[in-house]
N, C-alpha and C positions, 0 to 999 in steps of 0.2 A: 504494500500500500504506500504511496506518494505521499507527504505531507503537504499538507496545505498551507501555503504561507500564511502568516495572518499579520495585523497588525489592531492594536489598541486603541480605544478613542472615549474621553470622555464624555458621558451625556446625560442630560436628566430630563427621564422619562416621568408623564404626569399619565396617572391613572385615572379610573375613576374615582378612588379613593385615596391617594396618597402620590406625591412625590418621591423620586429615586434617584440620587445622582450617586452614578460608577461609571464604571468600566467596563467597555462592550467590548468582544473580541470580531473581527469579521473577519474575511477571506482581502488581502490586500488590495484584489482588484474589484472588490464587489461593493455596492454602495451599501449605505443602510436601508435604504426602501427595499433594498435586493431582498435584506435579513428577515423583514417583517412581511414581507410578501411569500416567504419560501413556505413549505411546506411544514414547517415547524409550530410546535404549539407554545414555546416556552423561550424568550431569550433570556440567557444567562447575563447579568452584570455582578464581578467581582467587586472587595474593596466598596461597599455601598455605604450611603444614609440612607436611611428612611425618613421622609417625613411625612406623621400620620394626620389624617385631617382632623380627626379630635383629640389629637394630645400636642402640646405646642415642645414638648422634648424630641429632640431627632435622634434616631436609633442606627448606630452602626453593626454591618453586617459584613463577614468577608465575602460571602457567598448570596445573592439573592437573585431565584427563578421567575420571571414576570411574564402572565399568561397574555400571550398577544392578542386578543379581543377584548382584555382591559386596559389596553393602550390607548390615551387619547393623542397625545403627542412625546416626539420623541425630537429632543434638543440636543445637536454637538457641541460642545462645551472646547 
């Protein structure tokens, strides 16, 4: 199997419930609409905040899965 190149990018995605700002991995030459349009049901972002829309504390996370149909917008930072 080939590895995929990848490269890093930070962004914060808005939910319906909560903001996210991490670390998205993609394929180097693939945009991010590529990512949220693929076949996939979960993008990964490392290295996260959370912030939750009824608690004004932000929760850090290394690892947080975000189901792509509660995506409303997705920001490169």
């Amino acid at each position: 199997m080939i590895p995929i190149e990848k490269s890093k990018i930070r962004v914060r995605v808005t939910t319906t419930k909560n903001v996210i700002c991490g670390t998205l991995y993609k394929a180097t030459n693939a945009r991010t609409i590529d990512l949220l349009n693929s076949k996939e049901r979960f993008i990964a972002l490392t290295d996260a905040v959370v912030y939750k829309e009824e608690n004004p504390e932000k929760i850090k996370q290394s690892f947080v899965a975000v189901n792509i149909q509660s995506i409303v917008s997705v920001e490169e930072l």
